[in-house]
PDB file of N, H, CA, C and O in Angstrom:
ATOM      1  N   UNK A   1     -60.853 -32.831  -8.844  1.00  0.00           N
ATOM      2  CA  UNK A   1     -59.795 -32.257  -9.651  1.00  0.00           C
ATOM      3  C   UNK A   1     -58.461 -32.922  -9.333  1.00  0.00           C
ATOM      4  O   UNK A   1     -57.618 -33.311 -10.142  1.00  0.00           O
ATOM      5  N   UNK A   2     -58.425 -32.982  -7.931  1.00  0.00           N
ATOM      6  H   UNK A   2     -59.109 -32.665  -7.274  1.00  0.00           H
ATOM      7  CA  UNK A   2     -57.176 -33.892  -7.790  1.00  0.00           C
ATOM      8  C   UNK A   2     -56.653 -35.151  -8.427  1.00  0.00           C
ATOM      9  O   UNK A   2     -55.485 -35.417  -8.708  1.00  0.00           O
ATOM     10  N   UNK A   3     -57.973 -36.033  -8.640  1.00  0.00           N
ATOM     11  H   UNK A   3     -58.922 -35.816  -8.412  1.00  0.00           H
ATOM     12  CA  UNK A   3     -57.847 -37.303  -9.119  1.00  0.00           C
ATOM     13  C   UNK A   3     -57.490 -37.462 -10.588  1.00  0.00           C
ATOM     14  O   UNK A   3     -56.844 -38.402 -11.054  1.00  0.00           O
ATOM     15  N   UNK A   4     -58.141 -36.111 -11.469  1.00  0.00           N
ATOM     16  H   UNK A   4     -58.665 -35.348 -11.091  1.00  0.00           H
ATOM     17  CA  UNK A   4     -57.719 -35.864 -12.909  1.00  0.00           C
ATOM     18  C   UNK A   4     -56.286 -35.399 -13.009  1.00  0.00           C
ATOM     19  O   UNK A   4     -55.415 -35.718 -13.819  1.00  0.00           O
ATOM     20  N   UNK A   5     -56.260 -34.646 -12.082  1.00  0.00           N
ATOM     21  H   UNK A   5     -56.967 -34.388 -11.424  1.00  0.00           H
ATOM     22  CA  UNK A   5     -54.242 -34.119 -12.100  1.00  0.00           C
ATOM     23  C   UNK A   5     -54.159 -35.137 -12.267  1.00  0.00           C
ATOM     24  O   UNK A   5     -54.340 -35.560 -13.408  1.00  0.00           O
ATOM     25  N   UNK A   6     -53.731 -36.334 -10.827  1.00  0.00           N
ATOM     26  H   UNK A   6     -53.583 -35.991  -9.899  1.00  0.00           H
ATOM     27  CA  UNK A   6     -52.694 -37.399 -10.667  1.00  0.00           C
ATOM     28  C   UNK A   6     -53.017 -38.271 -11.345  1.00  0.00           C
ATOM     29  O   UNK A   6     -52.334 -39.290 -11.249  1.00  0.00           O
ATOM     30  N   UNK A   7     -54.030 -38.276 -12.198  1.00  0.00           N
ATOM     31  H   UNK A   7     -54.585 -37.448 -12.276  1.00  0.00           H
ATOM     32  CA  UNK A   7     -54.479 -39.753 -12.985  1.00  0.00           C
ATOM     33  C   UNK A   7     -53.496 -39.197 -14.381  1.00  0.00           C
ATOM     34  O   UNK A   7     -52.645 -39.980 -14.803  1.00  0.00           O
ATOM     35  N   UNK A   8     -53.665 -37.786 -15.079  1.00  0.00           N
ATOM     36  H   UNK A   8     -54.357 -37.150 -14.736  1.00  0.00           H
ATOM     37  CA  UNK A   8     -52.668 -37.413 -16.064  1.00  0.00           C
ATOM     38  C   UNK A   8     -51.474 -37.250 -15.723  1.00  0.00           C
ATOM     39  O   UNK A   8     -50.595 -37.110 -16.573  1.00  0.00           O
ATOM     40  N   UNK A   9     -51.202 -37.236 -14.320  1.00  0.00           N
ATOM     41  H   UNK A   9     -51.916 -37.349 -13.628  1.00  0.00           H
ATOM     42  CA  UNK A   9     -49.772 -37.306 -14.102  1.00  0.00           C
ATOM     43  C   UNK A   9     -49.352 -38.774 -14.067  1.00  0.00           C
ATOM     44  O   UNK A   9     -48.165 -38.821 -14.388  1.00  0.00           O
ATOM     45  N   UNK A  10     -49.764 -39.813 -13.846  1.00  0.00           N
ATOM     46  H   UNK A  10     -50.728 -39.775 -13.585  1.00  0.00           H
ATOM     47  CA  UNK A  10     -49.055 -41.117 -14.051  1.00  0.00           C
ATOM     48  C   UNK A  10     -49.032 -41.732 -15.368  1.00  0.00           C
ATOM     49  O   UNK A  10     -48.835 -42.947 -15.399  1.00  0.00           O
ATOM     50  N   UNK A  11     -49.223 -41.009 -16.627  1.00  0.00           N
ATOM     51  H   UNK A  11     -49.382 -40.022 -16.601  1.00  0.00           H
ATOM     52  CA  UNK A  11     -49.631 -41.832 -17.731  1.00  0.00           C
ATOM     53  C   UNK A  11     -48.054 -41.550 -18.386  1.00  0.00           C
ATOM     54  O   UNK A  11     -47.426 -40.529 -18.105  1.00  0.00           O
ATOM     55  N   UNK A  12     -47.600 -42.462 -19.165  1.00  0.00           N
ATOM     56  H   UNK A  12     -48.109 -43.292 -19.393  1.00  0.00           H
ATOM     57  CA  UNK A  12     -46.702 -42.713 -19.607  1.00  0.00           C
ATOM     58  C   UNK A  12     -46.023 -41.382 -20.678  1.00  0.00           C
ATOM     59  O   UNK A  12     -44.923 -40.836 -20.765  1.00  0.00           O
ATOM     60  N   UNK A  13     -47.057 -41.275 -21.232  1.00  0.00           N
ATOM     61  H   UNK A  13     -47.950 -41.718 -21.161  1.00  0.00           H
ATOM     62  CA  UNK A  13     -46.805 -40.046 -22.468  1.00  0.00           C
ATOM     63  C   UNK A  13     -47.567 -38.873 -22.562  1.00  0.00           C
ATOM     64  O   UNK A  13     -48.246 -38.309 -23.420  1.00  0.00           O
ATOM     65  N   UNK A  14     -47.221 -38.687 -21.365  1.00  0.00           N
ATOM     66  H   UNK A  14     -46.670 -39.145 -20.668  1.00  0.00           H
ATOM     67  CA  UNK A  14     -47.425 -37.021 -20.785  1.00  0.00           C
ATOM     68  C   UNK A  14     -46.966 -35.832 -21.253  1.00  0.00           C
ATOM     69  O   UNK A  14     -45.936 -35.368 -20.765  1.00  0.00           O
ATOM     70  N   UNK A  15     -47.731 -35.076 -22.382  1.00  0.00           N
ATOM     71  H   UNK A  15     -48.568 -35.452 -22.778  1.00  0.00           H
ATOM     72  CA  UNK A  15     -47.685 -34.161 -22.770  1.00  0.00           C
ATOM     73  C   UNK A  15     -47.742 -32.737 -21.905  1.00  0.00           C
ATOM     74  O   UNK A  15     -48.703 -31.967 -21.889  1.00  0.00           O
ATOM     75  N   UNK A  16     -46.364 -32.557 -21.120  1.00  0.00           N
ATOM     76  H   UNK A  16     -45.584 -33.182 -21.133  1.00  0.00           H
ATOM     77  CA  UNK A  16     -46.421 -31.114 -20.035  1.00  0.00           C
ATOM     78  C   UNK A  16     -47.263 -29.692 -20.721  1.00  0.00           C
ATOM     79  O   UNK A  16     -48.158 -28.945 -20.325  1.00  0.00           O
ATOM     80  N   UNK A  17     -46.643 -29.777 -21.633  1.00  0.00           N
ATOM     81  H   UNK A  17     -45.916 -30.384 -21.955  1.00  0.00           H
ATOM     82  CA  UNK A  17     -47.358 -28.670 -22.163  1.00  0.00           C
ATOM     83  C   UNK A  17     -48.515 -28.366 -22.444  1.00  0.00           C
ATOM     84  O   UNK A  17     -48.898 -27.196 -22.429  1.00  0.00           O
ATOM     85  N   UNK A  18     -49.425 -29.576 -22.812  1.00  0.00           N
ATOM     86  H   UNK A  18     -49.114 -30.526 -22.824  1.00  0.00           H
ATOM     87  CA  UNK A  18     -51.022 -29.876 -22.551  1.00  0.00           C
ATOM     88  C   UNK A  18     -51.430 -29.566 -21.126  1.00  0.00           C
ATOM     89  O   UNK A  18     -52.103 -28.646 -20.660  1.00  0.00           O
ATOM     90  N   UNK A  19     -50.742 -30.747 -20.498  1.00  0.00           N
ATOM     91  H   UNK A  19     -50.196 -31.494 -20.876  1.00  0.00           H
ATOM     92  CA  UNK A  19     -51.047 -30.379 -18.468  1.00  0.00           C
ATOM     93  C   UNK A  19     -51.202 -28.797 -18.381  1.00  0.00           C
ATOM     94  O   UNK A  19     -52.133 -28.016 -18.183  1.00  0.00           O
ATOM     95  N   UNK A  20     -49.988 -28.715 -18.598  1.00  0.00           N
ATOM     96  H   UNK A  20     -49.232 -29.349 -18.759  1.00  0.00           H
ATOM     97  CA  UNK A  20     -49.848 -26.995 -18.160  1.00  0.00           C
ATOM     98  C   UNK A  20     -50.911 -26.040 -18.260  1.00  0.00           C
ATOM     99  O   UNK A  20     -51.334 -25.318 -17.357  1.00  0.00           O
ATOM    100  N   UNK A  21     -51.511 -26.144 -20.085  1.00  0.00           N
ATOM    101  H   UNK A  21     -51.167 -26.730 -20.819  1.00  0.00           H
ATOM    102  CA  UNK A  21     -52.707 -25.647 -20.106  1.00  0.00           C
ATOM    103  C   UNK A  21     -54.365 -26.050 -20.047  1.00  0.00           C
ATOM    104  O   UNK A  21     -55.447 -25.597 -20.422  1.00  0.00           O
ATOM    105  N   UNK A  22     -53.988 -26.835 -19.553  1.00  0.00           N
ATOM    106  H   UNK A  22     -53.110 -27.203 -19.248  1.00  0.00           H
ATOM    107  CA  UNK A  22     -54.890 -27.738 -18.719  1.00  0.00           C
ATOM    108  C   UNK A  22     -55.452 -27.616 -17.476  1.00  0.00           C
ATOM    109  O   UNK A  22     -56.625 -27.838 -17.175  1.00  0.00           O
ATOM    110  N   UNK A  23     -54.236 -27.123 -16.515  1.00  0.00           N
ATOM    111  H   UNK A  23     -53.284 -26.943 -16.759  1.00  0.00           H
ATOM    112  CA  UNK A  23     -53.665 -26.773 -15.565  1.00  0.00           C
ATOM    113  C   UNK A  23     -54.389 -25.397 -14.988  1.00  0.00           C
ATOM    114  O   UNK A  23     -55.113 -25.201 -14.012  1.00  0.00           O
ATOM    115  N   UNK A  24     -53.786 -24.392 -16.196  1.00  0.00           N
ATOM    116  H   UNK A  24     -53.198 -24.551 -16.989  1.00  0.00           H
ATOM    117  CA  UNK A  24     -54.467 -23.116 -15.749  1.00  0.00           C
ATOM    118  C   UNK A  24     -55.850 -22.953 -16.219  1.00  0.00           C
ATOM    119  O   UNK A  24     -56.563 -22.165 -15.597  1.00  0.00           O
ATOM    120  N   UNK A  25     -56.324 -23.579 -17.215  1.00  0.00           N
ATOM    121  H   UNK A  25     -55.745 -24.219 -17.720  1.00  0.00           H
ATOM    122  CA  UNK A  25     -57.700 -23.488 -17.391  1.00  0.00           C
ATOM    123  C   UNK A  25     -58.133 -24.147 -16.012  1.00  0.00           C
ATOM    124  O   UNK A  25     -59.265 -23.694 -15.841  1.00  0.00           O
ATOM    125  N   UNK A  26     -57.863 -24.900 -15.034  1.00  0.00           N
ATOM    126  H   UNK A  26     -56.944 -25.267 -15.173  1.00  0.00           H
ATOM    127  CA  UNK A  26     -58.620 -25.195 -14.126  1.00  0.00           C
ATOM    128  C   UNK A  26     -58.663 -24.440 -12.828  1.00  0.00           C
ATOM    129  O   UNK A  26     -59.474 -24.183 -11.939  1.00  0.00           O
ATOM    130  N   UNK A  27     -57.495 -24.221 -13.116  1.00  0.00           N
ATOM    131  H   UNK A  27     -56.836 -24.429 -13.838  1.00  0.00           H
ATOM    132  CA  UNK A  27     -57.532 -22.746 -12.296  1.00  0.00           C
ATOM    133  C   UNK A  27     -58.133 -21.577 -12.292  1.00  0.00           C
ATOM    134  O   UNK A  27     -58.524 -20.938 -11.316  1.00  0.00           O
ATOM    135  N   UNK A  28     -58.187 -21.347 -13.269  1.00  0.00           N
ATOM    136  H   UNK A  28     -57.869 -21.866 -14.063  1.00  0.00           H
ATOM    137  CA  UNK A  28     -59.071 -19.846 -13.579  1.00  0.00           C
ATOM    138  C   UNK A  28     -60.782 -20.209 -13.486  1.00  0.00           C
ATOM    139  O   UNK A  28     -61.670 -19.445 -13.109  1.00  0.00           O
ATOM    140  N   UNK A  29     -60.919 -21.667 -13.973  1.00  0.00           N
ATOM    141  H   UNK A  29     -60.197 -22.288 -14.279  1.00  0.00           H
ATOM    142  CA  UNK A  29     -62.745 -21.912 -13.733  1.00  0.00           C
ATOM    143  C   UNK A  29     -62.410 -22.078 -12.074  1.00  0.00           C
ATOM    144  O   UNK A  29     -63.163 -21.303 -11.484  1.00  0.00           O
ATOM    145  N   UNK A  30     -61.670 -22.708 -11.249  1.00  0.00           N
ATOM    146  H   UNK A  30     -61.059 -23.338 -11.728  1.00  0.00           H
ATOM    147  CA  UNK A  30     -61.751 -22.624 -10.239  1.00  0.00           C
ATOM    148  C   UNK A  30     -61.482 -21.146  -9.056  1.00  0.00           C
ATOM    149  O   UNK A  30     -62.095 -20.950  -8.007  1.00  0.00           O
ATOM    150  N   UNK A  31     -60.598 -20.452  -9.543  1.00  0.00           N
ATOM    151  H   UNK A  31     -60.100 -20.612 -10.396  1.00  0.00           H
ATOM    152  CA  UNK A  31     -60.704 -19.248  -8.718  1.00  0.00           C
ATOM    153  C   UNK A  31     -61.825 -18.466  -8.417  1.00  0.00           C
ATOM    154  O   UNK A  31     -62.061 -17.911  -7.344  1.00  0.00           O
ATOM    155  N   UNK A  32     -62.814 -18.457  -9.912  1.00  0.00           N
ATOM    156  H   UNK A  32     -62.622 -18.909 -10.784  1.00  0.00           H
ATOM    157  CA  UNK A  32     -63.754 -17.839 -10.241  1.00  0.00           C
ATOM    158  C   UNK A  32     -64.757 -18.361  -8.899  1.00  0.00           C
ATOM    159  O   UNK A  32     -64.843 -17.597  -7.937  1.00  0.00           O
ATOM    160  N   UNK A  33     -65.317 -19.353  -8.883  1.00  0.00           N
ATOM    161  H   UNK A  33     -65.247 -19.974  -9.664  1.00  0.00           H
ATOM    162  CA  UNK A  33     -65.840 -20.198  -7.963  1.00  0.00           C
ATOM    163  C   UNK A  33     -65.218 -20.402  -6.375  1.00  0.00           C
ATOM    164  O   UNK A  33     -65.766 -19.783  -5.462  1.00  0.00           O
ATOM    165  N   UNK A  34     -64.305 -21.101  -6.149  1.00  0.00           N
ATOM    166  H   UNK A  34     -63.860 -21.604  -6.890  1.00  0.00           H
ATOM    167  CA  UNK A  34     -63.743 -21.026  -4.849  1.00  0.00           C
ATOM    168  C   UNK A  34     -62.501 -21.390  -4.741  1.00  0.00           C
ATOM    169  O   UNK A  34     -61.935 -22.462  -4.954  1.00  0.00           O
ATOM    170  N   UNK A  35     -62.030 -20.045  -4.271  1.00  0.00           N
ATOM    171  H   UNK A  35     -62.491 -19.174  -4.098  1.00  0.00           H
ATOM    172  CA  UNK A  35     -60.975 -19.641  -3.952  1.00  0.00           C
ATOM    173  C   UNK A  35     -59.636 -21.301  -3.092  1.00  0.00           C
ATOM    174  O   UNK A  35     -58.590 -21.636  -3.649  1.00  0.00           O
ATOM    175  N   UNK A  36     -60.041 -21.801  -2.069  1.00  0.00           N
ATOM    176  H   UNK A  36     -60.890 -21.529  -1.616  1.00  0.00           H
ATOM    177  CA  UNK A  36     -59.807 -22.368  -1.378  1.00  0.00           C
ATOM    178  C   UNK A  36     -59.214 -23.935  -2.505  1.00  0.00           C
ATOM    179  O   UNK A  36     -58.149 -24.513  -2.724  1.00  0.00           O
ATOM    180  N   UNK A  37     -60.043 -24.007  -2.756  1.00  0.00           N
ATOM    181  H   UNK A  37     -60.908 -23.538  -2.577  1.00  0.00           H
ATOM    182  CA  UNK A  37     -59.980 -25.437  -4.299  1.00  0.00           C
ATOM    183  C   UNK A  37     -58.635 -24.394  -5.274  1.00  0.00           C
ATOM    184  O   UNK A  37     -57.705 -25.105  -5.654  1.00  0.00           O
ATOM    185  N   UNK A  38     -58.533 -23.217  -5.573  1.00  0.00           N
ATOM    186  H   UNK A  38     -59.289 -22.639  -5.264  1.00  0.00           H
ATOM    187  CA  UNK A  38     -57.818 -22.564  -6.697  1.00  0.00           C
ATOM    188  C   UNK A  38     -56.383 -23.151  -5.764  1.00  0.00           C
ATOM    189  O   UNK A  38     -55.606 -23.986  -6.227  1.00  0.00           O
ATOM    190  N   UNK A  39     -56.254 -22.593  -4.533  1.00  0.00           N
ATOM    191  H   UNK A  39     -56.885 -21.915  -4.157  1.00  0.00           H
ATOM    192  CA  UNK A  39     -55.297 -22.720  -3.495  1.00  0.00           C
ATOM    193  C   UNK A  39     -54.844 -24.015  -3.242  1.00  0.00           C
ATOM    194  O   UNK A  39     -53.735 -24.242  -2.758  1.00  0.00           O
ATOM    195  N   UNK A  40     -55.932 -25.169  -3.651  1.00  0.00           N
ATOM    196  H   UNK A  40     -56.833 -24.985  -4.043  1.00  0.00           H
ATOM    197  CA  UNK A  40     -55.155 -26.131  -3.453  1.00  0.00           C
ATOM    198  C   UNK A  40     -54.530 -26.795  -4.726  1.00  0.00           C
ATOM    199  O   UNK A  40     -53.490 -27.427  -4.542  1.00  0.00           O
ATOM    200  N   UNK A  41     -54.980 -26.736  -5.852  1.00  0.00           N
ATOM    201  H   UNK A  41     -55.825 -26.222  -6.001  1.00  0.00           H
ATOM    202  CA  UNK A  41     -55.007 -27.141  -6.844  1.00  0.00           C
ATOM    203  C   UNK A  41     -53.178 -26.296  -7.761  1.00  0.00           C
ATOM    204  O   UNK A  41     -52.452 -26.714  -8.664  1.00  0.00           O
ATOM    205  N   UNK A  42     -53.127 -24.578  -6.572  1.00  0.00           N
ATOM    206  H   UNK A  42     -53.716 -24.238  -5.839  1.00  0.00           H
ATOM    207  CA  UNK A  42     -51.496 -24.379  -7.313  1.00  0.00           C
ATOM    208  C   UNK A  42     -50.791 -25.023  -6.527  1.00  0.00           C
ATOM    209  O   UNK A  42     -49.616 -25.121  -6.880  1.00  0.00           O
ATOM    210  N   UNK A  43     -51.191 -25.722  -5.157  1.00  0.00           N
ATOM    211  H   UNK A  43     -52.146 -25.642  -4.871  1.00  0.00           H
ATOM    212  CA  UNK A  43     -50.278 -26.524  -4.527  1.00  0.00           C
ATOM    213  C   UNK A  43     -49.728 -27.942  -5.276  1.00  0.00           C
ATOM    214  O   UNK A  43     -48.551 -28.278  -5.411  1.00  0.00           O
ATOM    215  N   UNK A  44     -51.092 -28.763  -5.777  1.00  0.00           N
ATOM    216  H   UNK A  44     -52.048 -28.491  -5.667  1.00  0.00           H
ATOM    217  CA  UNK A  44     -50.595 -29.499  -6.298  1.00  0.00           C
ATOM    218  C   UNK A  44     -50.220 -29.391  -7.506  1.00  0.00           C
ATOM    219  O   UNK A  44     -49.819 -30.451  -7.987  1.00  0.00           O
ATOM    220  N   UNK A  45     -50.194 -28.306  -8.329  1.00  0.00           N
ATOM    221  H   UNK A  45     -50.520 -27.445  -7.938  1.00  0.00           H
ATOM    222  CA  UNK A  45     -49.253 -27.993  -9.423  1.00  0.00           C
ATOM    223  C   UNK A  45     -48.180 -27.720  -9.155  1.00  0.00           C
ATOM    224  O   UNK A  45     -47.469 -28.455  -9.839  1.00  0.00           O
ATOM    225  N   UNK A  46     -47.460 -26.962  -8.436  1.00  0.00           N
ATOM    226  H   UNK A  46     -48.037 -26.365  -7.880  1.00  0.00           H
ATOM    227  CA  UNK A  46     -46.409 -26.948  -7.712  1.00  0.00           C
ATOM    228  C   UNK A  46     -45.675 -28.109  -7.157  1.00  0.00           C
ATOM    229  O   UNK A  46     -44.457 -28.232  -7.030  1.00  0.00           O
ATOM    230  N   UNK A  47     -46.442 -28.783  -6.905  1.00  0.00           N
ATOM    231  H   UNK A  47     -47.431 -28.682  -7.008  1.00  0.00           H
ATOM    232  CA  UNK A  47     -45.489 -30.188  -6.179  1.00  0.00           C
ATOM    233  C   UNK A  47     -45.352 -30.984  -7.904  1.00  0.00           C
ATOM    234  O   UNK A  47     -44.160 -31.112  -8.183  1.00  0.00           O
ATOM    235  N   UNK A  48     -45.989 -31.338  -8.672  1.00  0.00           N
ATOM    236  H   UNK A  48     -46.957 -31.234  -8.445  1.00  0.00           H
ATOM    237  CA  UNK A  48     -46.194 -32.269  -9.544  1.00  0.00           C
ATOM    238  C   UNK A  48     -44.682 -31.261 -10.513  1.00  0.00           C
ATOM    239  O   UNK A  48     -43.635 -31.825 -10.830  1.00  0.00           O
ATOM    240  N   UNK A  49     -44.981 -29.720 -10.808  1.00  0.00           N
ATOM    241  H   UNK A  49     -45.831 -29.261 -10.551  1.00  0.00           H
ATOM    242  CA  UNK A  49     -43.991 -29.081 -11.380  1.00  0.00           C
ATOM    243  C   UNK A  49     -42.392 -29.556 -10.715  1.00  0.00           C
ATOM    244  O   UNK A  49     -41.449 -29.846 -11.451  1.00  0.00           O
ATOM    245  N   UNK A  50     -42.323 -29.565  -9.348  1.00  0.00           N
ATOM    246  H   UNK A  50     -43.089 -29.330  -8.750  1.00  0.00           H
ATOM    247  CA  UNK A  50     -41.234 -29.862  -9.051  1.00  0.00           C
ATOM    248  C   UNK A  50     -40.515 -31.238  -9.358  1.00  0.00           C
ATOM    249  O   UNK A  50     -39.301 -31.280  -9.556  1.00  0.00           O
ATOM    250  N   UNK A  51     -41.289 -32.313  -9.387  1.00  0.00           N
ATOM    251  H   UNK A  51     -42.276 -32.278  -9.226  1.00  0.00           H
ATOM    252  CA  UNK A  51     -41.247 -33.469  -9.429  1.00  0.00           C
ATOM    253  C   UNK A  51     -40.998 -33.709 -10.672  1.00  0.00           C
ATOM    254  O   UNK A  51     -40.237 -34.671 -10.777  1.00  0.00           O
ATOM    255  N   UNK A  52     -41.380 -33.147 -11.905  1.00  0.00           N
ATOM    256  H   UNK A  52     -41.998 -32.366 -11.820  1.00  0.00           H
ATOM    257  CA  UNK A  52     -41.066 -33.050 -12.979  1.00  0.00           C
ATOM    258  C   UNK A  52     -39.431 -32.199 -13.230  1.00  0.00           C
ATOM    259  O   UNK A  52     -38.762 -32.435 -14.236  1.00  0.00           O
ATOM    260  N   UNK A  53     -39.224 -31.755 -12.744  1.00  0.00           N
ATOM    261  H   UNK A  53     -39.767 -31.562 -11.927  1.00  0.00           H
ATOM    262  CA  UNK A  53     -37.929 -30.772 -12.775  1.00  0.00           C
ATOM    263  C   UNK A  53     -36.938 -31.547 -12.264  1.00  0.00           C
ATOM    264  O   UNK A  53     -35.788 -31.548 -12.702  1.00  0.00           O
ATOM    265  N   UNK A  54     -37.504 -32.504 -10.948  1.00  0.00           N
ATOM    266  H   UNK A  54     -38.438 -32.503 -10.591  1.00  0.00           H
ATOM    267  CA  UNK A  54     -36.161 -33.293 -10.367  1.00  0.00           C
ATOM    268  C   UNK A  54     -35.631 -34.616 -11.244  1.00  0.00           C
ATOM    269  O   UNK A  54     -34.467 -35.017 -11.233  1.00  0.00           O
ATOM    270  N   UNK A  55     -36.952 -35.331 -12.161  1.00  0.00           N
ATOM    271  H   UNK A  55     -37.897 -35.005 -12.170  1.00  0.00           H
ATOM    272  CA  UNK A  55     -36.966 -35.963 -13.212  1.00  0.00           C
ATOM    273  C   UNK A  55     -35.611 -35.773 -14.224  1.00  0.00           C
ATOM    274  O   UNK A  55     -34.518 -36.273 -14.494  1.00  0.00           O
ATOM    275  N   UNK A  56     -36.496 -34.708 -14.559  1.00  0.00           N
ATOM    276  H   UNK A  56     -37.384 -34.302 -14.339  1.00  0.00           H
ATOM    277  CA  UNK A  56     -35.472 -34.110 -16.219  1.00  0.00           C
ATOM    278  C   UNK A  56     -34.335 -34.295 -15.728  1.00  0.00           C
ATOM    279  O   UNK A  56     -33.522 -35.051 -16.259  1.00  0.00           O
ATOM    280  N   UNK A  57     -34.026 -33.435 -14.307  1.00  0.00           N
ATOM    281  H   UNK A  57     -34.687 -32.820 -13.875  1.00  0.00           H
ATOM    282  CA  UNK A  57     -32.535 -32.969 -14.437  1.00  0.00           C
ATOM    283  C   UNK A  57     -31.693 -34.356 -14.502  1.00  0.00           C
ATOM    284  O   UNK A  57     -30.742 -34.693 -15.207  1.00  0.00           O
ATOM    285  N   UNK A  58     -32.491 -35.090 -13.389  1.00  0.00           N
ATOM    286  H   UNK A  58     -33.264 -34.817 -12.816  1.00  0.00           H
ATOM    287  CA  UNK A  58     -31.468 -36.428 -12.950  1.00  0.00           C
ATOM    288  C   UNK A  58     -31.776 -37.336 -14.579  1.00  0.00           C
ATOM    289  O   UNK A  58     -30.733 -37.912 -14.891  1.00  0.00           O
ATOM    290  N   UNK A  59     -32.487 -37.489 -15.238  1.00  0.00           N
ATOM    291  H   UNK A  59     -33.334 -37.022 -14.984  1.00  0.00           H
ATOM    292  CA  UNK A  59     -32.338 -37.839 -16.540  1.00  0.00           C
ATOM    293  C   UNK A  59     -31.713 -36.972 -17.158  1.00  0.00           C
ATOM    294  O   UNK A  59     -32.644 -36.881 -17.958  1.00  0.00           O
ATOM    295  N   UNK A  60     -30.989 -36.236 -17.540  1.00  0.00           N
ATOM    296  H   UNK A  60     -30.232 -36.311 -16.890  1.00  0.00           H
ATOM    297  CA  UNK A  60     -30.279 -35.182 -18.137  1.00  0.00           C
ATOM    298  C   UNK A  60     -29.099 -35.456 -17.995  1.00  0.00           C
ATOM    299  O   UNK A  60     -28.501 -35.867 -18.990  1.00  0.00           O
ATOM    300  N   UNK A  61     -28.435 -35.330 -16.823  1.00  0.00           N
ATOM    301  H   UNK A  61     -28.921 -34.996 -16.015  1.00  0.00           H
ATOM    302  CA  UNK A  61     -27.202 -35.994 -15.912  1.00  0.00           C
ATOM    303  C   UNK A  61     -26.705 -37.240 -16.817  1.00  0.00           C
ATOM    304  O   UNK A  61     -27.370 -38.164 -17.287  1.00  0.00           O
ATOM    305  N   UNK A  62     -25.396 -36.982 -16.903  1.00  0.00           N
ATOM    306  H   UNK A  62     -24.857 -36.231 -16.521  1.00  0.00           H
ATOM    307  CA  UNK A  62     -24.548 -38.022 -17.343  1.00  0.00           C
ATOM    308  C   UNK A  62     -24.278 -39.292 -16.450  1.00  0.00           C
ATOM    309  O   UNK A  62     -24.131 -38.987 -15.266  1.00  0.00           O
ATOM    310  N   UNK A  63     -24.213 -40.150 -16.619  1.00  0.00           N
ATOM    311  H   UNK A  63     -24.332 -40.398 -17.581  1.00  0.00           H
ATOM    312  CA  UNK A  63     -24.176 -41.449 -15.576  1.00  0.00           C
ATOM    313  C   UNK A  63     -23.094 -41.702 -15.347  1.00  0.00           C
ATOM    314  O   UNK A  63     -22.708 -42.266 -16.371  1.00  0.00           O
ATOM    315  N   UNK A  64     -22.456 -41.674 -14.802  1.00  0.00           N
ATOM    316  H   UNK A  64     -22.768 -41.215 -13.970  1.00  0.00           H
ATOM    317  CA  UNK A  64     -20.829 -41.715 -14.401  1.00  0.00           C
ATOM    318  C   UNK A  64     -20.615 -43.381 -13.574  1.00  0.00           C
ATOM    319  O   UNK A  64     -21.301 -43.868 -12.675  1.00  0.00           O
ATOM    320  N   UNK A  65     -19.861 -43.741 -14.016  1.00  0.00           N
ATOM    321  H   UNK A  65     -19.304 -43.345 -14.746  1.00  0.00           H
ATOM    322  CA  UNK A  65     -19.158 -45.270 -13.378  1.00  0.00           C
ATOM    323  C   UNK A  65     -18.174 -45.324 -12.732  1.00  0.00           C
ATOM    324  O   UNK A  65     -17.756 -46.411 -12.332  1.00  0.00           O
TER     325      UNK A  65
END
């Protein structure tokens, strides 16, 4: 599961909102099953979410000279 996150996380035209529900569908087949994989899998949603947030903002940001 990890390798499908970070393989859709490096692609150029990354649809978040797909990920996202992407995201929790893998979560929910995974909680169901084992717990431990659910646990790691909001970790790395969590890190990839943040990383996306530090993105936007600093692209958002006006560039000052």
């Amino acid at each position: 599961m990890k390798k499908i996150i970070n393989e859709a996380w490096s692609l150029e035209t990354l649809d978040f909102t797909k990920l996202a529900k992407y995201m929790r569908c893998l979560f929910q087949i995974a909680i169901s099953d084992n717990v431990e994989i659910a646990e790691e899998l909001l970790d790395s949603v969590h890190s990839h979410a943040e990383e996306a947030a530090e993105v936007s903002y600093s692209l958002s940001k006006p560039i000052s000279n």
